[in-house]
GUDRENLO-779108 format. One line per field, with one value per atom (N, C-alpha, C, O): residue number from 1; atom name; x, y, z. Coordinates in steps of 0.2 Angstrom, whole numbers, plus 2048, in hexadecimal, padded with zeros to 3 digits. Atoms other than C-alpha are relative to their C-alpha. Layout:
pos: (NUM, ...) $
site: (CA, ...) $
px: (X, ...) $
py: (Y, ...) $
pz: (Z, ...) $
END
This chain:
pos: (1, 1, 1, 1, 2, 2, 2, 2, 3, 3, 3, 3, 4, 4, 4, 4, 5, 5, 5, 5, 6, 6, 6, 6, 7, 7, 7, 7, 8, 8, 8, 8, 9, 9, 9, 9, 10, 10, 10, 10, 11, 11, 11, 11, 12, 12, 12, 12, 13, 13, 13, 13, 14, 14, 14, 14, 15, 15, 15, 15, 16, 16, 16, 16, 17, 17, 17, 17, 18, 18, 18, 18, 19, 19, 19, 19, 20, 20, 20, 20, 21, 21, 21, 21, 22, 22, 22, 22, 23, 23, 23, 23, 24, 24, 24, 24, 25, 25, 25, 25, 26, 26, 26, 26, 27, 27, 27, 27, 28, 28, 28, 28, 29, 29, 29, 29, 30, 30, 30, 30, 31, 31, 31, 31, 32, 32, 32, 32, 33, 33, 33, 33, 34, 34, 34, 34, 35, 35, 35, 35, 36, 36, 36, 36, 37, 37, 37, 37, 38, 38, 38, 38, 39, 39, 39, 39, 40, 40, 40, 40, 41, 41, 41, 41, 42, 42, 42, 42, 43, 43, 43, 43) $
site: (N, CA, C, O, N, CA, C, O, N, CA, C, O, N, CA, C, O, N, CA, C, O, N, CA, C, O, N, CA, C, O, N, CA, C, O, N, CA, C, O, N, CA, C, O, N, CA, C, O, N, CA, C, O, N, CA, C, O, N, CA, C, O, N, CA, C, O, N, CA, C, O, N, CA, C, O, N, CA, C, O, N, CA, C, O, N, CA, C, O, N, CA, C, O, N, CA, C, O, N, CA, C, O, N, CA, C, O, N, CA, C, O, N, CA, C, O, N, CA, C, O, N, CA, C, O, N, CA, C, O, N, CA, C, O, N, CA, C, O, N, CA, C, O, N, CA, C, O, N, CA, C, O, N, CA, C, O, N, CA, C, O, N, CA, C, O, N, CA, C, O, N, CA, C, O, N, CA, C, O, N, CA, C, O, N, CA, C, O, N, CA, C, O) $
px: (7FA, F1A, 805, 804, 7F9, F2B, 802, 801, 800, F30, 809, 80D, 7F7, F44, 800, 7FB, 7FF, F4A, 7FB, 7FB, 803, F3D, 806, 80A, 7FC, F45, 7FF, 7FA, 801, F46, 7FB, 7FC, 803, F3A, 804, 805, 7FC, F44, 7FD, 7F8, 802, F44, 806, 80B, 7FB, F4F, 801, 7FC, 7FD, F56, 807, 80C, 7F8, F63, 805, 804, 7FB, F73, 805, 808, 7FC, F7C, 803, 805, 7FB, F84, 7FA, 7FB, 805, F73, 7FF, 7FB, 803, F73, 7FB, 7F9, 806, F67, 803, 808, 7FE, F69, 7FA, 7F6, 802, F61, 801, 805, 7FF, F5F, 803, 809, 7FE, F5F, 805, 805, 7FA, F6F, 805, 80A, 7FE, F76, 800, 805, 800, F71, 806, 80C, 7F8, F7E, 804, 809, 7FB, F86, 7FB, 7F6, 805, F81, 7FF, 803, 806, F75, 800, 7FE, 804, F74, 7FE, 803, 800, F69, 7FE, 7FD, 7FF, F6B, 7FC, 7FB, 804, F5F, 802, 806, 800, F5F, 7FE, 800, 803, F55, 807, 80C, 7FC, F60, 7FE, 802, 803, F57, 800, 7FE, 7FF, F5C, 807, 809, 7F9, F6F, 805, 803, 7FC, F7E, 801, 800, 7FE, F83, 7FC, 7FC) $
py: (7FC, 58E, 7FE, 7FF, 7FE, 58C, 807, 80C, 7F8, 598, 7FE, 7F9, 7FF, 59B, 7FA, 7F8, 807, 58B, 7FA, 7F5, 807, 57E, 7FD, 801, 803, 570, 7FF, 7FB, 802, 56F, 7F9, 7F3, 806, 563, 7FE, 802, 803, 556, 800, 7FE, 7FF, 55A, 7FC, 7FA, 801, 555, 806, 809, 7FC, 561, 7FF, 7FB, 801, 562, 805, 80B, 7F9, 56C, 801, 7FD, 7FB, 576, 7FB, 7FD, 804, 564, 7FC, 7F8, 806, 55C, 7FA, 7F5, 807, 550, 802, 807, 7FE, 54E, 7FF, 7FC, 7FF, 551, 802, 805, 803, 54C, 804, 803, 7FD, 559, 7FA, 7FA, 804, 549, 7FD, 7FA, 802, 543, 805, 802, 7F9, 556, 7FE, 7FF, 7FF, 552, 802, 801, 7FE, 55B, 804, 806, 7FA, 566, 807, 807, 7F8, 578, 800, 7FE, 7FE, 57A, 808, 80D, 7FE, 587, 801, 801, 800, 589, 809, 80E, 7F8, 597, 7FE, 7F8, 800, 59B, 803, 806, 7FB, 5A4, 7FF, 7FA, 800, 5A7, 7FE, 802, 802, 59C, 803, 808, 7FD, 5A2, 806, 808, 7FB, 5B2, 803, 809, 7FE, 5B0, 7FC, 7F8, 802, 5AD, 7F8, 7F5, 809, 59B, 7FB, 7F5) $
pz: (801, 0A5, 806, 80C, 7FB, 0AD, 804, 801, 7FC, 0BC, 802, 802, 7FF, 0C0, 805, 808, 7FC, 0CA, 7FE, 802, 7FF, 0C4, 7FA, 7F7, 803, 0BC, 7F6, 7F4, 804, 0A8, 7FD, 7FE, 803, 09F, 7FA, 7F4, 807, 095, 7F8, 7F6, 809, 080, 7FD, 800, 807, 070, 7FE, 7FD, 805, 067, 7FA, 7FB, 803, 05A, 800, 801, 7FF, 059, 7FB, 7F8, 805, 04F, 7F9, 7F4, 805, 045, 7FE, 7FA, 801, 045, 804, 803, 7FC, 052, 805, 808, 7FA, 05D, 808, 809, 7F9, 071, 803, 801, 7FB, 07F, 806, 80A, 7F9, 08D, 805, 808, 7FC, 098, 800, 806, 800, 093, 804, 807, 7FE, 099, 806, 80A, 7F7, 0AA, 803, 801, 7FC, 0B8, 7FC, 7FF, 802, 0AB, 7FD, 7FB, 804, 0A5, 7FA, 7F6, 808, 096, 7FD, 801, 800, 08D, 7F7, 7F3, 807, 07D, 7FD, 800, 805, 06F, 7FA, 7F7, 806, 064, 7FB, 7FD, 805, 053, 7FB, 7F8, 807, 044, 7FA, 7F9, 805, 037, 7FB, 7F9, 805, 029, 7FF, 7F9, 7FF, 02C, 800, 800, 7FE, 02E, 7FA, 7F6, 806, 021, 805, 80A, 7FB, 024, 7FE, 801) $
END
């Protein structure tokens, strides 16, 4: 488990358009992710 201040472990994800993102590519800039039940929401 992660404790406040450790460093992120590199993932993929996709985003809102469908591409995929590379935590690691982010480096040096602020992150942050949102979650939400799509399945649940109009849209």
């Amino acid at each position: 488990m992660l404790k406040a201040g450790d460093r992120a472990p590199d993932f993929t994800a996709q985003d809102h358009l469908g591409n995929t993102v590379r935590l690691a590519d982010l480096r040096g800039k602020t992150v942050v992710l949102w979650f939400y039940p799509k399945a649940d929401t109009p849209g």
